[in-house]
C-alpha positions in Angstrom: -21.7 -10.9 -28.2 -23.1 -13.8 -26.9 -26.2 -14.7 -24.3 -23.8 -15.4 -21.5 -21.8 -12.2 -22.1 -25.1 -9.8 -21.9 -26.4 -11.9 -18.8 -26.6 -9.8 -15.2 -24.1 -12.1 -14.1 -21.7 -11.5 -17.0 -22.3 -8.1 -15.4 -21.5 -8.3 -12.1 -18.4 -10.2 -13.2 -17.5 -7.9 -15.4 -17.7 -4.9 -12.7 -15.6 -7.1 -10.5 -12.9 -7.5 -13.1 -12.8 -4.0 -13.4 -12.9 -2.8 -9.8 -9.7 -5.4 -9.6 -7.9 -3.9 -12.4 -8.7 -0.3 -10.9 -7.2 -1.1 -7.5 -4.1 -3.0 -9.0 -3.7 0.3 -11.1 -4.2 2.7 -8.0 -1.4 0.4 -5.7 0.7 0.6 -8.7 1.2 4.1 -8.4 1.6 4.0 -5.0 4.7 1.4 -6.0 2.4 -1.4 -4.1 1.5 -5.0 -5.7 -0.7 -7.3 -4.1 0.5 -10.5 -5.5 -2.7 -13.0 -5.0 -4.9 -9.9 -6.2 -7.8 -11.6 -8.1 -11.6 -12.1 -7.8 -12.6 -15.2 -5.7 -13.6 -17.9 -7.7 -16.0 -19.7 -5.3 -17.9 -16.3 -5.2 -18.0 -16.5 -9.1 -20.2 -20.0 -9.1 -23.9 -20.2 -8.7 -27.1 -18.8 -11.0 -26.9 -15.7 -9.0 -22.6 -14.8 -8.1 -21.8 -12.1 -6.4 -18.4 -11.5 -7.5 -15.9 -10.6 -4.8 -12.2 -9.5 -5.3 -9.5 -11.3 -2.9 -7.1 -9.2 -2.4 -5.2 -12.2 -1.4 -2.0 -12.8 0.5 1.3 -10.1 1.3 4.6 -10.1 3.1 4.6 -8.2 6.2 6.5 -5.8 5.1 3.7 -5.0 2.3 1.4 -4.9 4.6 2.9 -2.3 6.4 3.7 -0.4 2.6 0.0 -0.9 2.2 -0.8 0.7 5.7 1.6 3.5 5.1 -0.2 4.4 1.6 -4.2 4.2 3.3 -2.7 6.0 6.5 -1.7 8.9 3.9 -5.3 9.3 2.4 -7.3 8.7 5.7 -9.0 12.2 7.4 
């Protein structure tokens, strides 16, 4: 393992990544993709990122999949 990879950054990146994958894998098996789902690259840059994850742009129609599937788990 390198420096970089053991830096707070590296870290925060990391996290990122993960919470991504997580949420593609939780739409997944509510039959939802987000096609544009990534992190954001320009909040990636800097000697302190803060990583955020863009979930990017949908069809209407997924939108309304997507609202459908957070309207099911809402109080």
């Amino acid at each position: 393992m390198g420096l970089a990879e053991r830096t707070p950054a590296a870290g925060r990146i990391r996290e990122a990544e993960q919470a991504r994958d997580e949420l593609r894998a939780a739409l997944k098996g509510a039959g939802i993709t987000l096609p544009s789902l990534a992190l954001d690259g320009v909040s990636l840059v800097g000697d302190f990122p803060r990583p955020l994850v863009d979930l990017g742009r949908c069809t209407p129609q997924l939108a309304r999949q997507l609202a459908q599937a957070v309207g099911k788990c809402a109080p």
